[in-house]
C-alpha positions in Angstrom: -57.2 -108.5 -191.1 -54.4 -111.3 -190.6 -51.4 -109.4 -192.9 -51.1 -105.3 -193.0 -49.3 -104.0 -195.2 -48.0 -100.7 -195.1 -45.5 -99.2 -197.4 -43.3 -96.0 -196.2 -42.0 -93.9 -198.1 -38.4 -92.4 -196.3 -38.7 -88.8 -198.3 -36.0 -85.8 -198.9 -36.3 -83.6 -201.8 -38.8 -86.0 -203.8 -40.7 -83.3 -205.6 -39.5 -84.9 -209.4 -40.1 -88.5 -208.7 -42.4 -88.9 -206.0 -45.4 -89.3 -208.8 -43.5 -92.1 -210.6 -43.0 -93.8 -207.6 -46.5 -94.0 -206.6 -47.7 -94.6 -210.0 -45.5 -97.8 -210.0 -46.2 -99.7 -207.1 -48.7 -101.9 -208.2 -52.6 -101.4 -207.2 -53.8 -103.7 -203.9 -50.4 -104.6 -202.7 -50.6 -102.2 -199.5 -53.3 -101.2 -197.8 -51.7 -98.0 -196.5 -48.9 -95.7 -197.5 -47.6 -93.3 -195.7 -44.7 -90.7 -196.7 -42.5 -88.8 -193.8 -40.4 -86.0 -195.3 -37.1 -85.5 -193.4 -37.4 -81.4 -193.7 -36.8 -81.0 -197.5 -36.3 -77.7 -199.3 -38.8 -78.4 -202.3 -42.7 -79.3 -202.8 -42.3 -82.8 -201.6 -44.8 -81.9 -198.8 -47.2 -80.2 -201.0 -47.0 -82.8 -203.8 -47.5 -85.4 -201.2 -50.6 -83.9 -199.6 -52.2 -83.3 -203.4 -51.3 -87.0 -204.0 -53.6 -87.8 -200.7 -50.6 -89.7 -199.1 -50.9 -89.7 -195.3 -48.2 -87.5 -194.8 -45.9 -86.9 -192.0 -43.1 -84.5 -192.0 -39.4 -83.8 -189.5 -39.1 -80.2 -189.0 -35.5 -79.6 -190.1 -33.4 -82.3 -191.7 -32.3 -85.4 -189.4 -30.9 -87.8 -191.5 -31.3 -90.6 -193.0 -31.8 -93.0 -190.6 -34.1 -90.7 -188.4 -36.2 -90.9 -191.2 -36.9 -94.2 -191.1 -37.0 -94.9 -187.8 -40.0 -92.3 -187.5 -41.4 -94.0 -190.8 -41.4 -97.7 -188.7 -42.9 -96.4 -185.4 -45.5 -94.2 -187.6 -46.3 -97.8 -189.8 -46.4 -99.8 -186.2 -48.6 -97.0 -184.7 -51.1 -97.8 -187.8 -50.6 -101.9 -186.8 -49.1 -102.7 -189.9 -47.9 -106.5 -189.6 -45.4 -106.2 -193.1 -43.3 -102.9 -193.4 -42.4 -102.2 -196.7 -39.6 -99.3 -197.1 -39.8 -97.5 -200.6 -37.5 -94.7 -201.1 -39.3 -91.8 -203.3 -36.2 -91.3 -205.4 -37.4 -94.2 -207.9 -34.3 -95.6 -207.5 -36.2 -99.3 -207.1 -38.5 -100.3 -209.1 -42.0 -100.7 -206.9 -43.5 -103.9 -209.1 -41.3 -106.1 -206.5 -43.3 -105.3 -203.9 -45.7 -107.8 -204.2 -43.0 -110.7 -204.3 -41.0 -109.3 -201.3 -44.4 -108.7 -199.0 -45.5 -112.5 -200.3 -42.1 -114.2 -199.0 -43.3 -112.7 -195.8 -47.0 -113.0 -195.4 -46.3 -117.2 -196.3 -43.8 -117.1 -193.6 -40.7 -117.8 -195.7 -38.6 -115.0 -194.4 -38.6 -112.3 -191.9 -36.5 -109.5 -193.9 -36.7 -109.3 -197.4 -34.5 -107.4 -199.6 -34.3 -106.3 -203.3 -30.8 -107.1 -204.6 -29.7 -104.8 -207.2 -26.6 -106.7 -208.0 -27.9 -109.6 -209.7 -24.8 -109.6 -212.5 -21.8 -106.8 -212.8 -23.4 -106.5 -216.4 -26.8 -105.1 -215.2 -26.0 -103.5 -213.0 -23.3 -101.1 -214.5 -25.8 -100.8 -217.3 -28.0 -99.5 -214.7 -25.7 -96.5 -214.5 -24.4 -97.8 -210.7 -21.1 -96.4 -210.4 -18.0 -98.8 -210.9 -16.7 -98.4 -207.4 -19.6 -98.7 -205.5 -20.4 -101.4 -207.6 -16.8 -102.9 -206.4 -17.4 -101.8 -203.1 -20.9 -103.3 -202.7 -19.1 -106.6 -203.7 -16.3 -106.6 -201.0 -18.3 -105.4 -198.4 -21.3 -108.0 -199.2 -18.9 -110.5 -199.1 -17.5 -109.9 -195.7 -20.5 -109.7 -194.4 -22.1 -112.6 -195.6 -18.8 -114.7 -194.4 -19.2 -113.2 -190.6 -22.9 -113.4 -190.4 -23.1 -116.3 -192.1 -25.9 -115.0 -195.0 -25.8 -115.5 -198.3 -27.5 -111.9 -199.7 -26.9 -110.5 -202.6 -26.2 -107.0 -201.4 -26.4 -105.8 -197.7 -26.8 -102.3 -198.7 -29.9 -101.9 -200.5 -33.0 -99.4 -199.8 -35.8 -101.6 -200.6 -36.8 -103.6 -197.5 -39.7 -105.4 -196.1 -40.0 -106.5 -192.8 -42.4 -108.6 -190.7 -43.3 -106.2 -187.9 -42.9 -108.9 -185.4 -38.7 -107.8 -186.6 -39.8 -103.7 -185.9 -40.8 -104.7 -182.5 -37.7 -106.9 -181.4 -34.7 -104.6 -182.5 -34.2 -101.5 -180.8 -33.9 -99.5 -183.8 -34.2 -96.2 -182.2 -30.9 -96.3 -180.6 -29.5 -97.0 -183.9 -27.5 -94.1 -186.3 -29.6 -91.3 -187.7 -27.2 -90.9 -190.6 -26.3 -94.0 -193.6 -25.1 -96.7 -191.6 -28.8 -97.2 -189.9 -30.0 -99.4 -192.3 -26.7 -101.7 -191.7 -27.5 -101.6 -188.1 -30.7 -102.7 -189.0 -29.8 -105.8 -191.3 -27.1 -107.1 -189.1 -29.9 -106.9 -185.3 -31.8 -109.2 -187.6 -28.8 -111.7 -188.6 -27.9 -111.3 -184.7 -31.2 -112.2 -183.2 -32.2 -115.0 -185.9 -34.7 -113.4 -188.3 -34.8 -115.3 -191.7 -33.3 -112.9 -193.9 -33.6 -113.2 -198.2 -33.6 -111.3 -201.0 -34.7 -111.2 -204.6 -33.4 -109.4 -207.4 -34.1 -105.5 -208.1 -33.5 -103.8 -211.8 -31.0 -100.9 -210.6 -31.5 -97.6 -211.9 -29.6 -94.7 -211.5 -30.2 -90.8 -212.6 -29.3 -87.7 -211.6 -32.9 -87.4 -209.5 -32.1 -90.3 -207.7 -30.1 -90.2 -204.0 -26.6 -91.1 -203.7 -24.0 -89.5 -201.4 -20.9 -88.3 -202.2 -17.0 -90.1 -202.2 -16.3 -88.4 -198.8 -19.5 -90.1 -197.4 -19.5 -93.4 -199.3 -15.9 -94.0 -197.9 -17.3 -93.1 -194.3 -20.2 -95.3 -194.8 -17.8 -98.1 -195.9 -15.3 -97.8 -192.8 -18.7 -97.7 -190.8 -20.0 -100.6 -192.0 -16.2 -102.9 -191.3 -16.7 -101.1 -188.1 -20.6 -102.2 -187.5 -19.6 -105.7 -188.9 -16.4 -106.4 -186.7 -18.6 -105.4 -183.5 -21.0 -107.9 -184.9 -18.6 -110.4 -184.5 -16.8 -109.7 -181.4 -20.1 -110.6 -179.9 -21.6 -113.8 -179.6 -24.4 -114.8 -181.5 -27.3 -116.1 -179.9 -30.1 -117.4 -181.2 -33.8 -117.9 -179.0 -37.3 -117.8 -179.9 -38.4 -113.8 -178.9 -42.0 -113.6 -177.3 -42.7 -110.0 -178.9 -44.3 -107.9 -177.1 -46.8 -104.9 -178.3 -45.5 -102.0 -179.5 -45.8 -99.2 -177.3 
């Protein structure tokens, strides 16, 4: 098999969407999914199990970012060679999977992204929030000046990556919290990944994760922070021999 494709599913408290997630992502695209639940409080276990999802599960809660770093060593353990992240929440809408994974298996990019901020229009009719919409805008922008990018949002959930990308950044030293998916986007800008991005209808309801004022303006000064360390250090760009996972 020359391309695997594995989607993960990062879960917490999924119980109410987790069926209209799976239902959506379109039949063929992966070859395996498998769902880790970062300690949830409801039937997201249970539901995931009946579904016949391999499922994987944290204990107590971790965070965020502990969850997926145990979701990419699980999909690297299972030799995927594209890692699709799909958060249960059916925040993103799965039927871009096939055109993220595609940009990847014909060697276009090495990180793909699902924008959800294709106009201000759609996406406040979406139901995203007018200051994170603002705030996705500043901080995009920044980032795309210091890293050089052009992305359409640098703080989106849905993600693919080529695994030769899993196996060159040393995710799990990253944060276990928000900011690990930052992390994540600028080790590929620093080590020379292609990095692109298509657009993502945005949709948001009460089932679907969001965090708080308190923690968005943390995540915010986290991510200046993350991006300012980014560029105190010099970029340099070489061709990785890529070891096997261990």
């Amino acid at each position: 098999m020359k391309h695997k494709v594995i989607i993960v599913l990062p879960a917490y408290n999924a119980e109410k969407t987790l069926l209209k997630t799976l239902r959506a992502i379109p039949k063929g695209v992966a070859h395996e999914i498998l769902l880790n639940d970062d300690g949830s409080n409801d039937k997201t276990v249970q539901i995931a199990k009946k579904l016949g999802i391999l499922t994987f599960q944290h204990e107590t809660n971790r965070g965020y970012g502990a969850n997926q770093k145990t979701c990419y060593t699980l999909a690297l353990a299972h030799h995927a060679s594209i890692v699709v992240v799909l958060h249960p929440d059916f925040q993103y809408d799965p039927r871009i999977i096939p055109h993220l994974v595609d940009f990847i298996r014909e060697d276009y990019f090495d990180v793909m992204l699902g924008s959800r901020i294709r106009t201000r229009k759609e996406a406040l009719a979406g139901g995203m929030p007018l200051t994170k919409y603002y705030t996705n805008r500043i901080l995009t922008f920044i980032q795309n000046i210091v890293t050089g990018q052009n992305l359409g949002e640098w703080h989106t959930g849905l993600q693919a990556y080529s695994s030769k990308v899993l196996k060159a950044i040393p995710y799990e030293t990253f944060s276990d919290d928000f900011i690990f998916a930052t992390q994540m986007f600028l080790a590929s800008s620093k080590k020379g990944f292609r990095m692109g991005d298509i657009p993502v209808p945005v949709r948001y309801f009460p089932e679907a994760s969001s965090i708080n004022f308190k923690r968005s303006a943390r995540y915010a000064l986290l991510t200046l922070f993350e991006t300012l360390k980014y560029l105190l250090k010099p970029i340099v760009h070489k061709k990785h021999k890529y070891k096997p996972h261990r």
